[in-house]
N, CA, C and O of each residue as an XYZ file, in Angstrom:
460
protein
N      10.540    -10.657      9.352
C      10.790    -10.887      7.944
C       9.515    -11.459      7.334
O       8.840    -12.402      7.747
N       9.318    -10.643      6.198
C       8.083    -11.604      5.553
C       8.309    -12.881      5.274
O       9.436    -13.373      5.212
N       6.939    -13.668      5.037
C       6.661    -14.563      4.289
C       7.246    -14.964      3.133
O       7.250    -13.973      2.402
N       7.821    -16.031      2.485
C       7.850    -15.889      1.055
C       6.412    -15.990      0.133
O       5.546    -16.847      0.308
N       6.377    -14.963     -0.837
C       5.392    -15.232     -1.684
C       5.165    -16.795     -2.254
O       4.111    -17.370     -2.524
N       6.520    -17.253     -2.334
C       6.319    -18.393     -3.381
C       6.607    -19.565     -2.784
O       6.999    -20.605     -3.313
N       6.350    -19.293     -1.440
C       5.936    -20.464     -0.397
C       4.802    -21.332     -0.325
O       4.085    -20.928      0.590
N       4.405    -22.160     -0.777
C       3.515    -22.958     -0.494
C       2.353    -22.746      0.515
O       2.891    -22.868      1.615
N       0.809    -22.448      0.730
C       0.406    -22.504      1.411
C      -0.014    -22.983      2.142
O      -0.340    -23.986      1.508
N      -0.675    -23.332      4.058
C      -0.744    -24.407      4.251
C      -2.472    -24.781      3.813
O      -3.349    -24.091      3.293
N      -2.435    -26.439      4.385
C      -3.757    -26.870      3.898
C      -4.751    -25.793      5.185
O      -4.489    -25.268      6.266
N      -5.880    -25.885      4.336
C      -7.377    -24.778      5.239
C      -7.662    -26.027      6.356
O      -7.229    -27.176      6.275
N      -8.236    -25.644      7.070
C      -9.241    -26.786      8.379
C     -10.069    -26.967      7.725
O     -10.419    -26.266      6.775
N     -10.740    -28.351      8.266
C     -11.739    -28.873      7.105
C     -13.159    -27.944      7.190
O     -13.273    -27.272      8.215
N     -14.020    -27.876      6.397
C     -15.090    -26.977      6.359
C     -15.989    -27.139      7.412
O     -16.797    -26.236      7.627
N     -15.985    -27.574      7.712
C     -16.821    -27.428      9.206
C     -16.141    -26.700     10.393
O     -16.621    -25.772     11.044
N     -15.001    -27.261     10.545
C     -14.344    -26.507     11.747
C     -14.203    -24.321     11.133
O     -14.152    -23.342     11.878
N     -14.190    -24.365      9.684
C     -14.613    -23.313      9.447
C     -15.412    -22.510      9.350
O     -15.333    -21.284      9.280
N     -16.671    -23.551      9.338
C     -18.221    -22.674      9.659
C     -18.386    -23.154     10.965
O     -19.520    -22.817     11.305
N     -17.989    -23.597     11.620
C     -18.238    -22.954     13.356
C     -17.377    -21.966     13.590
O     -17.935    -21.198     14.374
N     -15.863    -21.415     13.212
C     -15.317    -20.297     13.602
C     -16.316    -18.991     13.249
O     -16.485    -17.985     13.938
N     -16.988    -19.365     11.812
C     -17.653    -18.037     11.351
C     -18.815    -18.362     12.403
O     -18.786    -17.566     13.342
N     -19.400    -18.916     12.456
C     -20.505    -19.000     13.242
C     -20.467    -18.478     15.039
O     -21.460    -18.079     15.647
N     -19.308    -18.590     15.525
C     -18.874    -18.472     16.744
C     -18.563    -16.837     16.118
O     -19.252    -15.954     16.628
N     -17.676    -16.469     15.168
C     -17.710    -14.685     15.018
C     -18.663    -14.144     14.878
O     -18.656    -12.986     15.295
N     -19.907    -14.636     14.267
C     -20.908    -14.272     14.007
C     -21.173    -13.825     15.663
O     -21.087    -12.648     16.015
N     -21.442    -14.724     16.433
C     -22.017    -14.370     17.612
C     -21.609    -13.223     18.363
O     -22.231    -12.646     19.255
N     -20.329    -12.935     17.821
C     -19.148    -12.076     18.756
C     -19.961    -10.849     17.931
O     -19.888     -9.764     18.507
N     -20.601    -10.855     16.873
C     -20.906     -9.607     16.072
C     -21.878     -8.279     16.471
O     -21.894     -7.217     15.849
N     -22.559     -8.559     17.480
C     -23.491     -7.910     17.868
C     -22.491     -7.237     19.306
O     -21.621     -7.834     19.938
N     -22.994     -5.822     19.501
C     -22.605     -4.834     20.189
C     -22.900     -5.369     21.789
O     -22.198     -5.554     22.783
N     -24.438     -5.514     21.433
C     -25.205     -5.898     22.904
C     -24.244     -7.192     23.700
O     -23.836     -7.043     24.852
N     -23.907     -8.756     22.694
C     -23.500     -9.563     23.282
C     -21.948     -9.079     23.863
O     -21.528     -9.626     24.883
N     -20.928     -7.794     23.012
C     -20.006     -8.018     23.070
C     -19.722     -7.387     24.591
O     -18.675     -7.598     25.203
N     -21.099     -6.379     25.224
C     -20.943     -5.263     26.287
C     -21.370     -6.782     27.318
O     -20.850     -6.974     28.417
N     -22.076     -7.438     26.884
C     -22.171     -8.518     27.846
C     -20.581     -9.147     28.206
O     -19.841     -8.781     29.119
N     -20.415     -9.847     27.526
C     -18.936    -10.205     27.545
C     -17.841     -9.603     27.997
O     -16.753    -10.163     28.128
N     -18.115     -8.272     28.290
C     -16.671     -7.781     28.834
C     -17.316     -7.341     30.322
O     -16.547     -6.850     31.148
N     -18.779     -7.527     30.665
C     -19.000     -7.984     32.041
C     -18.848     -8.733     32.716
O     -18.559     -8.580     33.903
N     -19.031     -9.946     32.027
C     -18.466    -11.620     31.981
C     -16.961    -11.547     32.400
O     -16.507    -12.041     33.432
N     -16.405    -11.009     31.661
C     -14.565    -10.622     31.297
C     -14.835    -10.583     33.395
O     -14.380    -11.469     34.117
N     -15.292     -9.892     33.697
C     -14.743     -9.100     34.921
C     -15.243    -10.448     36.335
O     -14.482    -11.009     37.123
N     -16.660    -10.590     36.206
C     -16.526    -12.070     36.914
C     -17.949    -12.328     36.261
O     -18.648    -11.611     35.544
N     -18.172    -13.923     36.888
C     -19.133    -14.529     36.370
C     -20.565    -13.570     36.874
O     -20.251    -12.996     37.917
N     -21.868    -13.255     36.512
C     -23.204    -12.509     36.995
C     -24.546    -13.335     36.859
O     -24.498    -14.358     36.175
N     -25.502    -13.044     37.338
C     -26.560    -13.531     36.969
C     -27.701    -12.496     36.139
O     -27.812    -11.285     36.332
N     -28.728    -13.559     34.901
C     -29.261    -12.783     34.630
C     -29.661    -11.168     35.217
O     -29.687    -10.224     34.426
N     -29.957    -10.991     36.661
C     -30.863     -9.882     37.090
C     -29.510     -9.242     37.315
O     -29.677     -8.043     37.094
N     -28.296     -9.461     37.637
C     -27.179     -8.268     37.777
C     -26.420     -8.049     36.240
O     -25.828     -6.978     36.107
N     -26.406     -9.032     35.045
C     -26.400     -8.510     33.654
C     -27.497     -7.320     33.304
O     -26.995     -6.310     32.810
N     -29.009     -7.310     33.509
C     -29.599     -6.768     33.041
C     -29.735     -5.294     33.929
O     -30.257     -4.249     33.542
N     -29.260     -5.504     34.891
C     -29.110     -3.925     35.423
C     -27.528     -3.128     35.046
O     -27.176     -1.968     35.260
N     -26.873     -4.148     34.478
C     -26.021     -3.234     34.284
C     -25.927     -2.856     32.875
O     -25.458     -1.744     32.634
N     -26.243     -3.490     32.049
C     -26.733     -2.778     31.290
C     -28.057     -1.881     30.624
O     -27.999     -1.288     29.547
N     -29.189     -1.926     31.481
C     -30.005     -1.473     31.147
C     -31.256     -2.119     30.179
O     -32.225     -1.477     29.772
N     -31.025     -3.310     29.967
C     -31.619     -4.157     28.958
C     -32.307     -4.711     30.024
O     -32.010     -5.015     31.179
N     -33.750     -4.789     29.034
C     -35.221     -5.773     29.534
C     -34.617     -7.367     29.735
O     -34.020     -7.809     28.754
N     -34.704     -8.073     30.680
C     -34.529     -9.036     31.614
C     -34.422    -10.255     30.255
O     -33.497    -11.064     30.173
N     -35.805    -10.144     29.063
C     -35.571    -11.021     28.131
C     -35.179    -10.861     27.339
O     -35.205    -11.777     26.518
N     -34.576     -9.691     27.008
C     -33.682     -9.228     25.710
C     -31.866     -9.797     26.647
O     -31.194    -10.557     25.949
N     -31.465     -9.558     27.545
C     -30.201    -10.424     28.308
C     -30.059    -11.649     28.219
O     -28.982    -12.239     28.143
N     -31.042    -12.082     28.221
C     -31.954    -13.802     28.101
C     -31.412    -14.473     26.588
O     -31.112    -15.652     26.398
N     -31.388    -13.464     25.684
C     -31.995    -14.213     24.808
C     -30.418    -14.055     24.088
O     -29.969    -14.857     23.269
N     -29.815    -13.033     24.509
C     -28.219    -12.701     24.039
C     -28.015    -13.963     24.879
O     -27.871    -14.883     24.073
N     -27.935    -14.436     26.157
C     -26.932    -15.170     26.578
C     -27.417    -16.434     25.852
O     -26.488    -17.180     25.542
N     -28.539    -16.824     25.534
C     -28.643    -18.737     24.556
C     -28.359    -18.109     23.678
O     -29.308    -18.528     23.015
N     -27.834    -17.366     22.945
C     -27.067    -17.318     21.353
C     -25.753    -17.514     22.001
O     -25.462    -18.710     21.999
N     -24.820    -16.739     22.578
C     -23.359    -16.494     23.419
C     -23.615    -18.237     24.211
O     -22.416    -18.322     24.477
N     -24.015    -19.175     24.588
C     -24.344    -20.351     25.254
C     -24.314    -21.666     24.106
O     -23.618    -22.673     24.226
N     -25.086    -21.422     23.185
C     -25.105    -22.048     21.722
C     -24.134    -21.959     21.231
O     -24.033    -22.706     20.258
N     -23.102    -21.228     21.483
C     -22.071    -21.167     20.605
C     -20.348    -21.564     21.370
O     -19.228    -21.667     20.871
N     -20.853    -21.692     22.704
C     -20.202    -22.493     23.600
C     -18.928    -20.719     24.013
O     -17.729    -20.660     24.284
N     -19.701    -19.916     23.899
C     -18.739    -19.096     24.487
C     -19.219    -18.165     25.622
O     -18.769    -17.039     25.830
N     -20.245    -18.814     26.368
C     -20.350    -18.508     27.601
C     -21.056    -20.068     28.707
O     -22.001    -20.732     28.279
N     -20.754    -20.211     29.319
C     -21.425    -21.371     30.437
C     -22.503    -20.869     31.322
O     -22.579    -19.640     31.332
N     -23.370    -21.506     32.080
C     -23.890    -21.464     33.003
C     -24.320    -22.069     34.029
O     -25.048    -23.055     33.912
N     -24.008    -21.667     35.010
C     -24.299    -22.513     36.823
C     -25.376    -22.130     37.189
O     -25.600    -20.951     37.462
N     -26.669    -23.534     37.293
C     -27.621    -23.181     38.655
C     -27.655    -23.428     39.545
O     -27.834    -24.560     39.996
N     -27.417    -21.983     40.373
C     -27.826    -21.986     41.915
C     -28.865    -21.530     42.348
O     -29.216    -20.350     42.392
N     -29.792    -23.120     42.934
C     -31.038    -23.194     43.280
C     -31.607    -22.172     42.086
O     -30.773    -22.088     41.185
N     -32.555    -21.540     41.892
C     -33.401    -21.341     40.854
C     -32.652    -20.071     39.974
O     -33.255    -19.651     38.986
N     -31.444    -19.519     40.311
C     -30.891    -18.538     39.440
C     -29.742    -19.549     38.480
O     -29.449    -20.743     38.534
N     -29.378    -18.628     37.780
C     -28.250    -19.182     36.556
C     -27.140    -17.940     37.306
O     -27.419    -16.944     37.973
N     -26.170    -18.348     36.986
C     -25.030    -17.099     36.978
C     -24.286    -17.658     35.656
O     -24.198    -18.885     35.674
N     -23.916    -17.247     34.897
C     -23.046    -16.941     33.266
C     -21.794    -16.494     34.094
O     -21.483    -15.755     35.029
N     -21.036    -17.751     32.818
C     -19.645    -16.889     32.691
C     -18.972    -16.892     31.423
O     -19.534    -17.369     30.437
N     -17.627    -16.319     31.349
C     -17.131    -17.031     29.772
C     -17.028    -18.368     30.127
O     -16.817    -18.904     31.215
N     -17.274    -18.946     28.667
C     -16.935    -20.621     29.170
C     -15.306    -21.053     28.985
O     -15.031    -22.233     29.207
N     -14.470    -20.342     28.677
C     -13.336    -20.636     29.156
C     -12.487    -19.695     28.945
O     -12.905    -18.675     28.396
N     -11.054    -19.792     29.331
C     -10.134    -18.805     29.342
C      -9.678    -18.442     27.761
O      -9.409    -17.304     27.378
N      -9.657    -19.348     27.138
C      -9.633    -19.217     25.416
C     -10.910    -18.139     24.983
O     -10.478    -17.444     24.063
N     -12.147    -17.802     25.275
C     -12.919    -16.862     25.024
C     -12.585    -15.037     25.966
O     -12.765    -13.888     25.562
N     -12.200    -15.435     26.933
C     -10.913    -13.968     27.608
C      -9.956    -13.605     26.827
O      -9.750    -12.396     26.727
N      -9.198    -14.459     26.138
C      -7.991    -14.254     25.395
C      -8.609    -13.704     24.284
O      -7.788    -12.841     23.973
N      -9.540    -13.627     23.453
C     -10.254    -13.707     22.409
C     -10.927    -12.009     22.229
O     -10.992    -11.250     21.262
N     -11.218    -11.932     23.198
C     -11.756    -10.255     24.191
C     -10.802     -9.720     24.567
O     -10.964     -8.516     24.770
N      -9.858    -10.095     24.752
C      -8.516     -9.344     25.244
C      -8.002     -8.903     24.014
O      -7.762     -7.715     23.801
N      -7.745    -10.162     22.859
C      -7.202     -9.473     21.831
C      -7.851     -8.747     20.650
O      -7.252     -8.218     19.714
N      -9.235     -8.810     20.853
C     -10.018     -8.025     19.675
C      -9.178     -6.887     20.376
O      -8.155     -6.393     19.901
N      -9.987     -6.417     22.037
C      -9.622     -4.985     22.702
C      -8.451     -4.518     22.139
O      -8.445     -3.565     21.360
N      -7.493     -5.098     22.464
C      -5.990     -4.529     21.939
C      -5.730     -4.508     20.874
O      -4.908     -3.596     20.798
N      -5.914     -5.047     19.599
C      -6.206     -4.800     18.212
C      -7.064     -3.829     18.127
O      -6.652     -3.399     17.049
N      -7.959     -3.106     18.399
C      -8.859     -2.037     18.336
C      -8.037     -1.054     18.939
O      -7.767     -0.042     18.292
N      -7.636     -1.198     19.996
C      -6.929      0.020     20.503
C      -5.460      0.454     20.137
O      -5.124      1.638     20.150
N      -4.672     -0.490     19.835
C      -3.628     -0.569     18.894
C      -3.291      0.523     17.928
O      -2.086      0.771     17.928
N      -3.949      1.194     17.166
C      -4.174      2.039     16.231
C      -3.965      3.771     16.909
O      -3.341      4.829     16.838
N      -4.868      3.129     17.467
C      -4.981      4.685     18.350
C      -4.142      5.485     19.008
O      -3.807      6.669     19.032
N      -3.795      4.005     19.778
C      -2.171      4.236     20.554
C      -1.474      4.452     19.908
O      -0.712      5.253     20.451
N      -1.047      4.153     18.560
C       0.001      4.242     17.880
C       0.166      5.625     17.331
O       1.273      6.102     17.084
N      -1.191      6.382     17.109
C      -1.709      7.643     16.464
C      -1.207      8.606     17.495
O      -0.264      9.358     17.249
N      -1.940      8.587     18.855
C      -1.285      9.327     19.807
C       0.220      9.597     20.547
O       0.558     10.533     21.271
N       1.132      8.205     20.006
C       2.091      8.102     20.483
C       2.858      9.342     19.446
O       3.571     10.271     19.825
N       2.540      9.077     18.365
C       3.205      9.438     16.942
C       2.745     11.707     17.204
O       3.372     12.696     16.823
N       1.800     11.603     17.770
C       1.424     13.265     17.683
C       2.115     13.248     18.728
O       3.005     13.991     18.313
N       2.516     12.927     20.050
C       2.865     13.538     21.142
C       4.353     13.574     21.626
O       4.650     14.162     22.666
């Protein structure tokens, strides 16, 4: 059942907690970080097994993961002189899970409907 129109809305989060959400989407915005992230999704990697799987120069991986790190939606462990990345928590999986299924959502619904 909808909403009522003439329901009261609630109060916004205060402006800051709103320019870090945009700021944290912002990060999610780029293609490169998001193919990172659904490598991440699968288990934690280190720079040199991110950059072979996708094909990206060693400091272009580098430089996606301190933006995705800055924004607290990936972590990193050093072991002895490597880093391995992961998501930094299960709230950033859920987040990738549900863009995915909102994107695919549509489609499914398109194909269900022709077949």
């Amino acid at each position: 059942m909808p909403a009522d129109a003439a329901a009261p809305l609630p109060d916004l989060p205060s402006p800051g907690l709103v320019d870090a959400v945009a700021d944290a989407m912002f990060a999610l915005s780029s293609t490169t970080r998001v193919r990172i992230l659904m490598l991440l999704r699968e288990r934690p990697c280190t720079v040199s097994e991110l950059t072979e799987a996708t094909g990206m120069e060693q400091s272009a991986v580098s430089h996606q993961l301190r933006v995705l790190r800055e924004h607290r939606i990936v972590s990193v462990e050093r072991i002895g002189r490597r880093r391995r990345y992961a998501l930094y928590d299960a709230d950033v999986a859920t987040l990738l899970d549900a863009a995915v299924h909102h994107i695919a959502a549509p489609s499914r619904r398109r194909r269900r409907a022709a077949g």
